[in-house]
PyMOL Python script that loads the backbone (N, CA, C, O; Angstrom):
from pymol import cmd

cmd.read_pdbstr("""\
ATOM      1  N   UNK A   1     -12.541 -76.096 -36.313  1.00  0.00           N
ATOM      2  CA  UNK A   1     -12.144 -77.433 -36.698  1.00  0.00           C
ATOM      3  C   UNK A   1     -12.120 -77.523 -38.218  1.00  0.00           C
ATOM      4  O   UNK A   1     -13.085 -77.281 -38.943  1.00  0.00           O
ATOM      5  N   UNK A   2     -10.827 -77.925 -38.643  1.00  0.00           N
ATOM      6  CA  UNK A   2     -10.912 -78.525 -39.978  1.00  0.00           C
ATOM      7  C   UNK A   2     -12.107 -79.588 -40.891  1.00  0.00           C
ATOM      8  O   UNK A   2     -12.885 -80.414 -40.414  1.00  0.00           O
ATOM      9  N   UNK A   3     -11.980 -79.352 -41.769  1.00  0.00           N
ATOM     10  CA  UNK A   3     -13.481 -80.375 -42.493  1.00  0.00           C
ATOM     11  C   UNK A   3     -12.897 -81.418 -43.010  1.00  0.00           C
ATOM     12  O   UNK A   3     -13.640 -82.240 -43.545  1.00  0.00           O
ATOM     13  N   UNK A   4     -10.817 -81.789 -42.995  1.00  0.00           N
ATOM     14  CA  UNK A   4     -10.399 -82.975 -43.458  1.00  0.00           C
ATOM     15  C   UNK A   4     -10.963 -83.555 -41.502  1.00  0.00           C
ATOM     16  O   UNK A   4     -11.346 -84.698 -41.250  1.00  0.00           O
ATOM     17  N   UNK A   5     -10.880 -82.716 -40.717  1.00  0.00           N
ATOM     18  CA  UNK A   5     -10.793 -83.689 -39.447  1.00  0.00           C
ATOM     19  C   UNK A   5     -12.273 -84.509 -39.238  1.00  0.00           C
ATOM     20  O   UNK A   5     -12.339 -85.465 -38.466  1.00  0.00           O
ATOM     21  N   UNK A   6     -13.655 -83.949 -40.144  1.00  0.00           N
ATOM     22  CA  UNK A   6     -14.747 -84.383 -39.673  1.00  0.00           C
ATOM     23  C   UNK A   6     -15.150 -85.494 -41.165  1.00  0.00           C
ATOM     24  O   UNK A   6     -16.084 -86.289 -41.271  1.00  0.00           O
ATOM     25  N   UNK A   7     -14.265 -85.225 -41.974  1.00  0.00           N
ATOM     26  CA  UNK A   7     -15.116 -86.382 -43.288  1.00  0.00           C
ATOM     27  C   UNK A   7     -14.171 -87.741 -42.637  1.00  0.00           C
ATOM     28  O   UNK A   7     -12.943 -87.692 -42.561  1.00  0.00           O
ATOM     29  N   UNK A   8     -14.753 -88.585 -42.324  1.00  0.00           N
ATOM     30  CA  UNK A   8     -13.918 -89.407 -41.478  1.00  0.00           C
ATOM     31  C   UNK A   8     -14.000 -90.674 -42.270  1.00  0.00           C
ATOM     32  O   UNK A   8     -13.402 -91.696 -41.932  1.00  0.00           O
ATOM     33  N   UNK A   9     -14.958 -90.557 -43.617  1.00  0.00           N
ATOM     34  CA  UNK A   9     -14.428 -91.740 -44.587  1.00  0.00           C
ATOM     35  C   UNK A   9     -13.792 -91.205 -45.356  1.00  0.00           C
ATOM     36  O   UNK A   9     -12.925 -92.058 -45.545  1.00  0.00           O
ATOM     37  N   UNK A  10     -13.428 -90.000 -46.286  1.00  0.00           N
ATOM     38  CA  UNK A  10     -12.588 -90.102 -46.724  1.00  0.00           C
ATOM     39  C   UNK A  10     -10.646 -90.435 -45.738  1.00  0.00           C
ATOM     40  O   UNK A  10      -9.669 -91.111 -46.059  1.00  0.00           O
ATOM     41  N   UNK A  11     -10.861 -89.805 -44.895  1.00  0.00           N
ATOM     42  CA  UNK A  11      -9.660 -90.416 -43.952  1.00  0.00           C
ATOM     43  C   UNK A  11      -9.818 -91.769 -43.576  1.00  0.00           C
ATOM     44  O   UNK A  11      -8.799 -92.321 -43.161  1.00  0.00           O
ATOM     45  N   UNK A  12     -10.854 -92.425 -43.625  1.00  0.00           N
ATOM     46  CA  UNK A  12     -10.624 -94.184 -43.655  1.00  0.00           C
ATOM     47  C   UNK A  12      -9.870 -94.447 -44.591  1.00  0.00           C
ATOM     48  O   UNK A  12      -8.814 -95.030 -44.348  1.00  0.00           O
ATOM     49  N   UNK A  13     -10.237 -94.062 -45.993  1.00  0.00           N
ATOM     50  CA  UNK A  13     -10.154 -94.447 -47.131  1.00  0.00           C
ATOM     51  C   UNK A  13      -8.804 -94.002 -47.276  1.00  0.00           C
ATOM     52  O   UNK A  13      -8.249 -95.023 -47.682  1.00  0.00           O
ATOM     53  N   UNK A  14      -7.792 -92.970 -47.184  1.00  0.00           N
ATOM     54  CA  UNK A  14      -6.526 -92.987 -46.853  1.00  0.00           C
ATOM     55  C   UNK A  14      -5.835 -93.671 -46.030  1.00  0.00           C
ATOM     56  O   UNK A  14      -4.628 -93.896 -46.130  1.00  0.00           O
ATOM     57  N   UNK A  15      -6.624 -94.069 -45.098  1.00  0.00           N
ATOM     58  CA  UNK A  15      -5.456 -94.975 -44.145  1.00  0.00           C
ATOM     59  C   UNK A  15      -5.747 -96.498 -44.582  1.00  0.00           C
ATOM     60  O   UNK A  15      -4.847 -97.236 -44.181  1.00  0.00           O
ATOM     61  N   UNK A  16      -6.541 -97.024 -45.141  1.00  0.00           N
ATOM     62  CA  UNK A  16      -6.557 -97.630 -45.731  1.00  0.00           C
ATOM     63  C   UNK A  16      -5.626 -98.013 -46.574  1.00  0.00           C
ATOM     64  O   UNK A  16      -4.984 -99.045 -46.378  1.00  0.00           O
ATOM     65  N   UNK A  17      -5.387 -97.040 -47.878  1.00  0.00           N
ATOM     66  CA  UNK A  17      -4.554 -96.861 -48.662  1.00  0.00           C
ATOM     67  C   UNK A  17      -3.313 -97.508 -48.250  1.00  0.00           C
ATOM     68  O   UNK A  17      -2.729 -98.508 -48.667  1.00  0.00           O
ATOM     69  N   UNK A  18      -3.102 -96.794 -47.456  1.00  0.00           N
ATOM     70  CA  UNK A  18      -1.781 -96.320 -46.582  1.00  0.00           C
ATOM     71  C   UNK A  18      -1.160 -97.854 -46.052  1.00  0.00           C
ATOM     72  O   UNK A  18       0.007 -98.246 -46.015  1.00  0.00           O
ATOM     73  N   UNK A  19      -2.484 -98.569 -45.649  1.00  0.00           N
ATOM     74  CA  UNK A  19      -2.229 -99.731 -44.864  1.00  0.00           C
ATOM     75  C   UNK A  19      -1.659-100.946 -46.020  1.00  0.00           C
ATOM     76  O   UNK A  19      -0.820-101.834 -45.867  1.00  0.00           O
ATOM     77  N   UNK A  20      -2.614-100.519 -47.392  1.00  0.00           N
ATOM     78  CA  UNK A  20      -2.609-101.587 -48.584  1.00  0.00           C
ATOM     79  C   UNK A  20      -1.307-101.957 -48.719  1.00  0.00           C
ATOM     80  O   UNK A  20      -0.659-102.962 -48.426  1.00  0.00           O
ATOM     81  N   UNK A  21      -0.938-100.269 -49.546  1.00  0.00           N
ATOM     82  CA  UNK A  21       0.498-100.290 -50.106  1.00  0.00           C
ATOM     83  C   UNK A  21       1.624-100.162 -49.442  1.00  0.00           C
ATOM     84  O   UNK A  21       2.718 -99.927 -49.956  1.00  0.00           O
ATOM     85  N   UNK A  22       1.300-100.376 -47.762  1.00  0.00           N
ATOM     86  CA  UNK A  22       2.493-101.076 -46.956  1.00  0.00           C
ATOM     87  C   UNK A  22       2.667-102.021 -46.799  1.00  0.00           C
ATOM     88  O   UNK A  22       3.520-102.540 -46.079  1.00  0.00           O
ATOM     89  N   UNK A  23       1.567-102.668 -47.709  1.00  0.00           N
ATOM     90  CA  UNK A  23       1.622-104.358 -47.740  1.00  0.00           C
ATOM     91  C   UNK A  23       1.044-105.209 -46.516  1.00  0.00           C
ATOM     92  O   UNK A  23       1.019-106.438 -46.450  1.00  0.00           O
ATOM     93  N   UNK A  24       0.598-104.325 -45.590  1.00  0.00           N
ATOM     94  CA  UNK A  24      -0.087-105.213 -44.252  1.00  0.00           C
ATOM     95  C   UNK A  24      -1.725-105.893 -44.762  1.00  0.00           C
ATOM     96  O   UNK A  24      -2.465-105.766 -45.737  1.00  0.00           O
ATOM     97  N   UNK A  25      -1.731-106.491 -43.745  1.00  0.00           N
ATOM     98  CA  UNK A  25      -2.987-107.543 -43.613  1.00  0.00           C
ATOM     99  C   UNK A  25      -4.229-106.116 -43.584  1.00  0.00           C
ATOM    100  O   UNK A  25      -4.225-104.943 -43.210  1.00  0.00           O
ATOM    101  N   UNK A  26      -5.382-107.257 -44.339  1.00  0.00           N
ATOM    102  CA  UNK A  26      -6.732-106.580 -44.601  1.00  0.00           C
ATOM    103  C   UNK A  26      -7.524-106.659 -43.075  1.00  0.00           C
ATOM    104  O   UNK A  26      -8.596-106.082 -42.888  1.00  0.00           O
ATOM    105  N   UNK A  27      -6.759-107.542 -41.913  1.00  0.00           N
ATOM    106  CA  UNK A  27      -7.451-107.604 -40.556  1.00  0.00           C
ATOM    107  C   UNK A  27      -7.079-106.613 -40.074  1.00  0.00           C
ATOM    108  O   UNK A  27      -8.002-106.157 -39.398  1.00  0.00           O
ATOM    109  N   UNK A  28      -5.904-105.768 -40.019  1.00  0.00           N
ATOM    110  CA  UNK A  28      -5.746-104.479 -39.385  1.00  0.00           C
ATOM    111  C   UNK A  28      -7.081-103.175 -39.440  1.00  0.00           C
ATOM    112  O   UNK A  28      -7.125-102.098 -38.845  1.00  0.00           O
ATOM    113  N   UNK A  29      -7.876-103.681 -40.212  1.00  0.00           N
ATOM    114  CA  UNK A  29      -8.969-102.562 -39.894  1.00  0.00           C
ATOM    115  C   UNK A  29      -9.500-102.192 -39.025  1.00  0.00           C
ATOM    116  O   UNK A  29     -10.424-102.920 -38.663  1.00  0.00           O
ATOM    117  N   UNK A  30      -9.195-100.557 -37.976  1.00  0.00           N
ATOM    118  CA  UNK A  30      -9.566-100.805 -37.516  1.00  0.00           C
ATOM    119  C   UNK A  30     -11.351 -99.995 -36.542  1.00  0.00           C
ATOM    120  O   UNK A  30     -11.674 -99.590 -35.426  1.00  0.00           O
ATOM    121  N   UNK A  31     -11.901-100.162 -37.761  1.00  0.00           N
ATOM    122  CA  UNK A  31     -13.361-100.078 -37.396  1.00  0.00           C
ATOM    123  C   UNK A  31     -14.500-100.561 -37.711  1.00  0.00           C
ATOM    124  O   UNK A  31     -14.609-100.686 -38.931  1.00  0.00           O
ATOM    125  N   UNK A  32     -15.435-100.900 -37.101  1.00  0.00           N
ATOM    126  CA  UNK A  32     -16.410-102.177 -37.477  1.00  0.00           C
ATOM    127  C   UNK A  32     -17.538-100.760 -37.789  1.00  0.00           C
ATOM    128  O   UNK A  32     -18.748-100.979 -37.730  1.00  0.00           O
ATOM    129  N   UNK A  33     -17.180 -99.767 -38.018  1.00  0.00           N
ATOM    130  CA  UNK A  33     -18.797 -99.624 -38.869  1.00  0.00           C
ATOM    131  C   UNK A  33     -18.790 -99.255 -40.123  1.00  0.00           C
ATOM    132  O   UNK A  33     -17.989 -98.633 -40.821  1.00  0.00           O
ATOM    133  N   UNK A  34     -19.621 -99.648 -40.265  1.00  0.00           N
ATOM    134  CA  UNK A  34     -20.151-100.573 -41.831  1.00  0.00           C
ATOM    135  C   UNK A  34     -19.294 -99.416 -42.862  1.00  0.00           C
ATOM    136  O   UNK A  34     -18.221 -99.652 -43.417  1.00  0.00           O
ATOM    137  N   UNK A  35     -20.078 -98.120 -42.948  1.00  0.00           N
ATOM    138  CA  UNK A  35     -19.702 -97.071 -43.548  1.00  0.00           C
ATOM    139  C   UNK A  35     -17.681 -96.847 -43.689  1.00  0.00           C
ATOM    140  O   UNK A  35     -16.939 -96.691 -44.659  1.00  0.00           O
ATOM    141  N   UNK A  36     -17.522 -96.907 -42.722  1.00  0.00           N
ATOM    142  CA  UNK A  36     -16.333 -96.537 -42.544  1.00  0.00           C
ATOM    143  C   UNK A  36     -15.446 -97.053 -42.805  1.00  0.00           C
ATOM    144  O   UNK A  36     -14.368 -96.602 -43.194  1.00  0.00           O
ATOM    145  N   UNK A  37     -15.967 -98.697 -42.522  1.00  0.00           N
ATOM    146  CA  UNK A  37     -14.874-100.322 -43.402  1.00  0.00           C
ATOM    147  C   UNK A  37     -15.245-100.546 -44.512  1.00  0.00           C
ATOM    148  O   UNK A  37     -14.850-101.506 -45.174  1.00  0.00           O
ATOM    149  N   UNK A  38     -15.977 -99.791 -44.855  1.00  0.00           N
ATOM    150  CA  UNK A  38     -16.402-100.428 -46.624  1.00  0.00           C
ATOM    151  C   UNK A  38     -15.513 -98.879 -47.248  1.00  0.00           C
ATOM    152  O   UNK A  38     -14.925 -99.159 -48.292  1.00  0.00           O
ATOM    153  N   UNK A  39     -15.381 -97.879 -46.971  1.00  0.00           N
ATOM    154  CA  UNK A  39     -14.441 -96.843 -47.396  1.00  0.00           C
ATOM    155  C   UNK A  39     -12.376 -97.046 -47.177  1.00  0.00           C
ATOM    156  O   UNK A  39     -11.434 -96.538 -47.786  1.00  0.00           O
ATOM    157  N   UNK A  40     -12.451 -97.925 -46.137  1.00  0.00           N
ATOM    158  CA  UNK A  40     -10.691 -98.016 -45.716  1.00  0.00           C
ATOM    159  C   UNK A  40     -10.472 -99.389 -46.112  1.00  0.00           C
ATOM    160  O   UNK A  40      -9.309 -99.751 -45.932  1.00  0.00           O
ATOM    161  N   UNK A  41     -11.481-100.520 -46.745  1.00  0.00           N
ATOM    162  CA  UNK A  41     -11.020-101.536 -47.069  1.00  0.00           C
ATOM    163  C   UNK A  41     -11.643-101.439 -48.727  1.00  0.00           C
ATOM    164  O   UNK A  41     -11.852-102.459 -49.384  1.00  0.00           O
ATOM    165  N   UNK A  42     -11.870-100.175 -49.212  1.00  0.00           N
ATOM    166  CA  UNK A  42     -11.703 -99.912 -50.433  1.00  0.00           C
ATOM    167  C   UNK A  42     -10.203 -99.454 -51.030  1.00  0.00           C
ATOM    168  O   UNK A  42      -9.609 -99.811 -52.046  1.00  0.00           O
ATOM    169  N   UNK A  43      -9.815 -98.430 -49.873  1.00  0.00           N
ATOM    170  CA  UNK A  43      -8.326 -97.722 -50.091  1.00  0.00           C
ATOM    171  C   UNK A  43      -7.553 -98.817 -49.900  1.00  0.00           C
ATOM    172  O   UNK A  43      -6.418 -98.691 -50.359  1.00  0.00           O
ATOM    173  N   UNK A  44      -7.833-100.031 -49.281  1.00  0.00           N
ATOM    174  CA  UNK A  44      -6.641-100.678 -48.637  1.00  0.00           C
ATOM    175  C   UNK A  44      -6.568-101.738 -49.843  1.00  0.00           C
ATOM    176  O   UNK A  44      -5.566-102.412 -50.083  1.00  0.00           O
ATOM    177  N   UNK A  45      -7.691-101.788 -50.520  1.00  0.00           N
ATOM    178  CA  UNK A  45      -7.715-103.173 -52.097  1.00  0.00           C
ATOM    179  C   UNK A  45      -7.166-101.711 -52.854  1.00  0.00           C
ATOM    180  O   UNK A  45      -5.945-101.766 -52.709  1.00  0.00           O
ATOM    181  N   UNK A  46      -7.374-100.913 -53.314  1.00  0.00           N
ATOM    182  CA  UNK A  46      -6.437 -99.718 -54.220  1.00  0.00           C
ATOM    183  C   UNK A  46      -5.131 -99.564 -53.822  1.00  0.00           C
ATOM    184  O   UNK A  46      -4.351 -99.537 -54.774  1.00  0.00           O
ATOM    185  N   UNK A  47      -4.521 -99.430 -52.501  1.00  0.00           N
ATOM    186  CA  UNK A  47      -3.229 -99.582 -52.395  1.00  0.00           C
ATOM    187  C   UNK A  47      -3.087-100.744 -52.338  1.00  0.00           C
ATOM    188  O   UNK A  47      -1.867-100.580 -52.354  1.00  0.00           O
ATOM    189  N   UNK A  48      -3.203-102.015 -52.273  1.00  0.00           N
ATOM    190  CA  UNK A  48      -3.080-103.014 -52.421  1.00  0.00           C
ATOM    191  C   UNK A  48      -2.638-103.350 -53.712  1.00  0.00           C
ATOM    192  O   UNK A  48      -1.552-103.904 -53.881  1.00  0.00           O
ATOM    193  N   UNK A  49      -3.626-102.970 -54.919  1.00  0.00           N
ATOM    194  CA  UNK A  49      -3.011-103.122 -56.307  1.00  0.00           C
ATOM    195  C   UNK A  49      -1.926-102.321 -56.810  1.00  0.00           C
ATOM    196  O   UNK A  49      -1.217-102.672 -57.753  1.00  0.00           O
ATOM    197  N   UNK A  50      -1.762-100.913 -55.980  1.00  0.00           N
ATOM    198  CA  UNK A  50      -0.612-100.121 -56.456  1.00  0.00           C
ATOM    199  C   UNK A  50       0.609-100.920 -55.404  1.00  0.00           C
ATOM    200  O   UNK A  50       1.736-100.647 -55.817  1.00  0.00           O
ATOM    201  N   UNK A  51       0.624-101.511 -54.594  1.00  0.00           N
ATOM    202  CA  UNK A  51       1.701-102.174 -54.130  1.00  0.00           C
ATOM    203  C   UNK A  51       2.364-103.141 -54.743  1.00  0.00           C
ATOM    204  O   UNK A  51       3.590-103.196 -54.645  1.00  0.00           O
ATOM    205  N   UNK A  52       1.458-104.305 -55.671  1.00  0.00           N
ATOM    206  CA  UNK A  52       1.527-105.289 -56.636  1.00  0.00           C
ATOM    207  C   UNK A  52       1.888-104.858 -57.678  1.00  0.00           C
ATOM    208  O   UNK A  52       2.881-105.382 -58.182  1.00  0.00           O
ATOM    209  N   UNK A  53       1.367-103.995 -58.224  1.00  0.00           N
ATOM    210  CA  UNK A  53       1.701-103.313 -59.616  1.00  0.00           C
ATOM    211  C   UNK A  53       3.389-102.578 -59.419  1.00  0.00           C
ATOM    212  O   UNK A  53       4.008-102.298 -60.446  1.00  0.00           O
ATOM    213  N   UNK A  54       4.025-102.314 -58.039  1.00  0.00           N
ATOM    214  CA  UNK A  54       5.339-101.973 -58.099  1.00  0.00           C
ATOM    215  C   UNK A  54       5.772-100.464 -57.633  1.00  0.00           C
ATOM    216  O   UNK A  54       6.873 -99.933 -57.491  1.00  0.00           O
ATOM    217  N   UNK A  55       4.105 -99.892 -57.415  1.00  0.00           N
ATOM    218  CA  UNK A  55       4.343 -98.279 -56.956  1.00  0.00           C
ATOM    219  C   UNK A  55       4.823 -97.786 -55.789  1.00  0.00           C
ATOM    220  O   UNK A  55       4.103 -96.814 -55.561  1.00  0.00           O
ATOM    221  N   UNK A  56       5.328 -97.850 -55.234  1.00  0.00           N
ATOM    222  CA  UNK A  56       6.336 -97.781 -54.311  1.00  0.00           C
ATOM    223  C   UNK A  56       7.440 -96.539 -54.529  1.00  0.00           C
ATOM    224  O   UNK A  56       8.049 -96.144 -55.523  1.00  0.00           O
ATOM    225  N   UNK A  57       7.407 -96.084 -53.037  1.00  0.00           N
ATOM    226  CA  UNK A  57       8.535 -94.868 -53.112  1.00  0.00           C
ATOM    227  C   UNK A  57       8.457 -93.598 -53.849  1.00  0.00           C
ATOM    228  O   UNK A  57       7.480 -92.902 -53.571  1.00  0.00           O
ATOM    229  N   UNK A  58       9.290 -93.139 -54.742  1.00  0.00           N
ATOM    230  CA  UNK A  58       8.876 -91.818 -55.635  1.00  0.00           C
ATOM    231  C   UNK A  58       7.951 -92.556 -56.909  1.00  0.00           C
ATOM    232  O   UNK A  58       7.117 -91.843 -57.467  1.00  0.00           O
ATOM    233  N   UNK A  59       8.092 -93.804 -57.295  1.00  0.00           N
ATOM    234  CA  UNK A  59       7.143 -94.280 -58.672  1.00  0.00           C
ATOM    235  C   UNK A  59       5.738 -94.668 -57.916  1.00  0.00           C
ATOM    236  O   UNK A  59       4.878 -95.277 -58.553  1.00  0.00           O
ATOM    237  N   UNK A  60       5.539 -94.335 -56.657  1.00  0.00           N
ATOM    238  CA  UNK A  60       3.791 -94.228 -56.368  1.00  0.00           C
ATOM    239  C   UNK A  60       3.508 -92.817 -55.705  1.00  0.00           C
ATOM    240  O   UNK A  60       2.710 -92.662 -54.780  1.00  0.00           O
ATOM    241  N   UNK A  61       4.224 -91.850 -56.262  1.00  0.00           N
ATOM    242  CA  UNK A  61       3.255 -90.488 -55.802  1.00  0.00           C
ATOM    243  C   UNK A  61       1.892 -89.927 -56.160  1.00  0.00           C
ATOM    244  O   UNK A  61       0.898 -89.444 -55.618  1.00  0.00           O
ATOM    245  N   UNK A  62       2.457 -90.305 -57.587  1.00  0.00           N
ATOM    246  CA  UNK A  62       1.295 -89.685 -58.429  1.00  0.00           C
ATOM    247  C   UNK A  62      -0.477 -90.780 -57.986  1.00  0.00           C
ATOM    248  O   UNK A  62      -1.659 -90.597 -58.276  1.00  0.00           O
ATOM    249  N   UNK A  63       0.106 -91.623 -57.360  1.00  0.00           N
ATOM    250  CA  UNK A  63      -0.970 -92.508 -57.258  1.00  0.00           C
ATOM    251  C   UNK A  63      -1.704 -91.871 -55.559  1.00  0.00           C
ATOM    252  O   UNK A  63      -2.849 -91.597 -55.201  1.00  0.00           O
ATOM    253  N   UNK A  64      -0.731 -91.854 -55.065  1.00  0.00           N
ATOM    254  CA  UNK A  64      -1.830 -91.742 -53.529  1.00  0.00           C
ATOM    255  C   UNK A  64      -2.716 -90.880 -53.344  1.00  0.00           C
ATOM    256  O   UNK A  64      -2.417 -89.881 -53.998  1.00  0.00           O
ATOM    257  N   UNK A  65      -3.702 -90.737 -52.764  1.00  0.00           N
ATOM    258  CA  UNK A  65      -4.941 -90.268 -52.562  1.00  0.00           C
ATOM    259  C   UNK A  65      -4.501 -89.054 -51.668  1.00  0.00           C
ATOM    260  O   UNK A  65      -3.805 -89.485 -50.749  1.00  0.00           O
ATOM    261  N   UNK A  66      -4.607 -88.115 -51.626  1.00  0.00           N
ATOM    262  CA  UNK A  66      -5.055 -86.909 -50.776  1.00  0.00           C
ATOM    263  C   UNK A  66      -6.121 -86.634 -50.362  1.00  0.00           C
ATOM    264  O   UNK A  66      -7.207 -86.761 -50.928  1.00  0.00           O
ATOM    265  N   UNK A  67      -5.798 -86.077 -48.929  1.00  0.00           N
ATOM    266  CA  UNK A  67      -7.401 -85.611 -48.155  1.00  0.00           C
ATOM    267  C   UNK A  67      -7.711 -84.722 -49.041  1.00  0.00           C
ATOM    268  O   UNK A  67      -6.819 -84.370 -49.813  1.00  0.00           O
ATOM    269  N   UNK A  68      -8.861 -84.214 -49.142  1.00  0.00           N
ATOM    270  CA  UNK A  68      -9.127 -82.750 -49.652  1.00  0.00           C
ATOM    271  C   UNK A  68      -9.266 -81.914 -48.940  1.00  0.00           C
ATOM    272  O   UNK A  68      -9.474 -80.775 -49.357  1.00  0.00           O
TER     273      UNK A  68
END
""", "prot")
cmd.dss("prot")
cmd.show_as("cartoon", "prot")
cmd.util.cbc("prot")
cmd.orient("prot")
């Protein structure tokens, strides 16, 4: 098994992202533990500001987060 498949906040924290700067609602989260919503509704206020700020398409690559 991969070690992006077991760090499962940093993959909150991307889909998060993911969710921000598609512009959807902060209720789409979807997991209630603590750890895990405080990591994907961090990514989701960071893509959130790169969505506002205009990063979008090829002018938000340099911005998105990668698993490691």
């Amino acid at each position: 098994m991969k070690r992006q498949k077991r760090d499962l906040t940093s993959r909150a924290y991307v889909r998060g992202y993911r969710a921000g700067r598609a512009g959807k609602s902060r209720d789409l989260c979807p997991t209630e533990v603590n750890q895990t919503r405080e990591q994907w509704m961090s990514g989701w206020r960071q893509g959130r500001s790169d969505y506002w700020d205009g990063y979008q398409g090829v002018s938000g690559l340099h911005c998105a987060p990668t698993i490691p």
